[in-house]
C-alpha positions in Angstrom: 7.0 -70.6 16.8 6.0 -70.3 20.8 7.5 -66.7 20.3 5.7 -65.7 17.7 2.2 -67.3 18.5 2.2 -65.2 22.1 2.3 -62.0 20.4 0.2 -63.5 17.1 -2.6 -65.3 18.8 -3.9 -66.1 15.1 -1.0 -68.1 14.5 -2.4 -70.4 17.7 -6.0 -70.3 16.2 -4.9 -71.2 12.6 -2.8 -74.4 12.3 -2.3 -73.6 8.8 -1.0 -70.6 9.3 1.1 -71.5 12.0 2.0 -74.6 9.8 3.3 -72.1 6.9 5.1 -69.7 9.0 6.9 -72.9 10.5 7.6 -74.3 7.2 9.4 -70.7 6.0 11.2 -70.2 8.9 12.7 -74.2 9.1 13.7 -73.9 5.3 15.0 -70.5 5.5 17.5 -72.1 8.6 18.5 -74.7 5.8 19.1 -72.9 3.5 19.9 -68.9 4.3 20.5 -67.2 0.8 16.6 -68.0 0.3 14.6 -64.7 0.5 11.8 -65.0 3.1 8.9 -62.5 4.0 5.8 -64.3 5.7 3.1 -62.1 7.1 2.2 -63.6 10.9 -0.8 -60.8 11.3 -4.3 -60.5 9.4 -3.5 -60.7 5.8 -5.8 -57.9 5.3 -3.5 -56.0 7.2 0.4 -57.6 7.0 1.4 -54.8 9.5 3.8 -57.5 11.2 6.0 -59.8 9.0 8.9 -62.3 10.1 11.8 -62.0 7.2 15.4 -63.1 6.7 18.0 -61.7 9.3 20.7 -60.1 7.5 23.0 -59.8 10.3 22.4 -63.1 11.4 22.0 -65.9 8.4 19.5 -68.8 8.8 17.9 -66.3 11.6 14.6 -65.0 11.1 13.4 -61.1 12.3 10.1 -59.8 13.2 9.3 -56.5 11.3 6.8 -53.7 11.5 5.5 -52.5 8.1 2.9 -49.9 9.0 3.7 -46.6 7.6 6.4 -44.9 9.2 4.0 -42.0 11.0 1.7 -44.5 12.4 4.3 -46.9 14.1 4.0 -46.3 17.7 6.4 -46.9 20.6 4.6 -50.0 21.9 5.3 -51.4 18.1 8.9 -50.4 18.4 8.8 -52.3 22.0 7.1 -55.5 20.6 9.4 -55.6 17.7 12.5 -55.0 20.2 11.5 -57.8 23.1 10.4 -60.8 19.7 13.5 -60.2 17.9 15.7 -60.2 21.2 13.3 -63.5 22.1 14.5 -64.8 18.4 17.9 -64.2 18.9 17.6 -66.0 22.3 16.7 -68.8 20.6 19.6 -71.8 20.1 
């Protein structure tokens, strides 16, 4: 969770947030066939979602869903440096 609430500073602010993107994630490691999409931004806005790491089960990804014309470079970089963070992650 560290990872994501440095980049998600509303995961800090809202324990129950951070509570439910914690619960996903830890029962998605138990169990990997689970599907799993949480939304760690605004709601509202669900441009940034953690899901189920195909090429890695019981890992978790961060993803970008803006449309594909507005995604910009530093989205590509943040979605780059969390998921190499996740990976990093024993």
């Amino acid at each position: 969770m560290a990872v994501l609430e440095e980049e998600f500073p509303g995961l800090r602010a809202d324990p129950y947030a951070a509570e439910t993107v914690s619960d996903a994630i830890r029962k998605h490691a138990l169990k990997p066939g689970d599907w799993l999409e949480v939304i760690v931004d605004a709601p509202a806005v669900a441009n940034w979602r953690v899901k189920a790491d195909r090429d890695h089960p019981g890992r978790v990804r961060l993803a970008c869903y803006r449309l594909p014309d507005l995604i910009t470079a530093d989205d590509e970089a943040r979605e780059q440096r969390i998921n190499d963070a996740l990976l990093r992650i024993p």
